[in-house]
C-alpha positions in Angstrom: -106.1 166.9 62.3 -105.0 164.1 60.4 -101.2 163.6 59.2 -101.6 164.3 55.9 -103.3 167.6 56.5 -100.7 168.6 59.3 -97.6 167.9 56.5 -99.5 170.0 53.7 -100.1 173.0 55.9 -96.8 172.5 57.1 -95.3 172.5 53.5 -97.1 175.4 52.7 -96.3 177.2 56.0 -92.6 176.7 54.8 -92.5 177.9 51.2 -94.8 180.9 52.7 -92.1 181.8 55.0 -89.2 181.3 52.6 -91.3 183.9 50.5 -91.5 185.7 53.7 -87.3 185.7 54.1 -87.2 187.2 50.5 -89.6 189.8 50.9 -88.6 190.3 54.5 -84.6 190.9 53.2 -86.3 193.1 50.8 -88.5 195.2 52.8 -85.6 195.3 55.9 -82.9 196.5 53.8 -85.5 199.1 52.4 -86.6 200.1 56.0 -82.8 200.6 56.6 -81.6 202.7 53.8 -84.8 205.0 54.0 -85.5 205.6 57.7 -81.8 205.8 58.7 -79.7 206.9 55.5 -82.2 208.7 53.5 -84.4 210.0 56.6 -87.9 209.5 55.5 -90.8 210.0 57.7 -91.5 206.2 59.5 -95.4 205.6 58.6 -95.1 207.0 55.3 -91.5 204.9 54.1 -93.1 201.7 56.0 -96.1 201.8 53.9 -94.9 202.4 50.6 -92.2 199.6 51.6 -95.2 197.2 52.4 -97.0 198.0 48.9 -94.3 197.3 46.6 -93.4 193.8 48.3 -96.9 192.8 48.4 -96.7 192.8 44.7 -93.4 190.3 44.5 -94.9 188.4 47.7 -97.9 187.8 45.9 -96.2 186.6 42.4 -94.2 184.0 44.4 -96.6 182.8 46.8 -99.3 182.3 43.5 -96.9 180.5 41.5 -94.0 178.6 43.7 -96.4 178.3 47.5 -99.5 177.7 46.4 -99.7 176.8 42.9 -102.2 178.9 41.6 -102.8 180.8 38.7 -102.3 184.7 38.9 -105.7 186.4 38.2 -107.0 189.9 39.2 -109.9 188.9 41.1 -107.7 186.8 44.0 -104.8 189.3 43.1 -107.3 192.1 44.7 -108.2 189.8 47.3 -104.6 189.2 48.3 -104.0 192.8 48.0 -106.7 193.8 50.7 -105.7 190.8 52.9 -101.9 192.7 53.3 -103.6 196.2 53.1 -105.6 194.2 56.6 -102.1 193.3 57.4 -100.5 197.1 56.6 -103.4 198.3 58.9 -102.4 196.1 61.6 -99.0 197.2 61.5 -99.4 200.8 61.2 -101.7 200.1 64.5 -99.3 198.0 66.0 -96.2 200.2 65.1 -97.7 203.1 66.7 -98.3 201.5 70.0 -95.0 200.5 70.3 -93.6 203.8 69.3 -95.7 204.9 72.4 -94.4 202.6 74.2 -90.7 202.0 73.9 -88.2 204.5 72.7 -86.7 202.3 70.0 -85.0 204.0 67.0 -88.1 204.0 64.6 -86.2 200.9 62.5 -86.4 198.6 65.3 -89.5 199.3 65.5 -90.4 198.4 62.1 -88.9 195.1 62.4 -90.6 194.3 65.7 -94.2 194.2 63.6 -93.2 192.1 61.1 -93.7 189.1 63.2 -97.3 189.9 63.5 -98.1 191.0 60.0 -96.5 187.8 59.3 -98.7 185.9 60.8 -102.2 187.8 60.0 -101.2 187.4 56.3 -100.5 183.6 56.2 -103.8 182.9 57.9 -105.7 185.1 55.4 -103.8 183.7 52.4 -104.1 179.9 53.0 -107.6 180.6 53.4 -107.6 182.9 50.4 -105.8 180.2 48.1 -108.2 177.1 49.4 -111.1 178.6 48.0 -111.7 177.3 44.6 
């Protein structure tokens, strides 16, 4: 892997995450008010939390990350990828609900670290493709 390459997937690595901290602030403050203040049943309030900031996650990433136009085709395609990602996490959060006897918030924010991941991988490969 030459130099360039490594700094360009780098810089894109870093505007993804800092569209990561935004949505992640989002969706943790979301997680917070509806699981512990409102009460809300954990699979159901982390899911409809994870649709609504794919939306703004995928606005930012298209226009300030990659630099790509917003079009419904790749907007469908970015959609699935974090639907991949929801399913993971659904997956993953219910293991570790079987697992550890967390309060269900903490658990919430202990699979965003993998979602994370899955979703960059898909979406640089996503936004390459011309």
């Amino acid at each position: 892997m030459n130099f360039l390459f490594s700094r360009k997937i780098a810089t894109i690595f870093a505007g993804f995450s800092g569209v990561g901290v935004i949505t992640t602030l989002i969706s943790l403050g979301a997680i917070y008010l509806f699981l512990e203040i409102l009460q809300t049943p954990l699979i159901l309030t982390y899911s409809i939390i994870y649709f609504l900031t794919i939306l703004l996650s995928y606005f930012l990433n298209s226009v300030f990350v990659f630099k790509a136009p917003l079009g419904l085709e790749k907007g469908i395609k970015y959609f699935l990828i974090y639907l991949s990602g929801m399913v993971i996490g659904i997956l993953v959060l219910w293991l570790l609900d079987q697992l550890f006897d967390y309060d269900s918030y903490i658990l919430a924010y202990l699979v965003l670290p993998v979602t994370m991941m899955w979703n960059f991988l898909m979406s640089y490969f996503l936004f390459q493709t011309k």
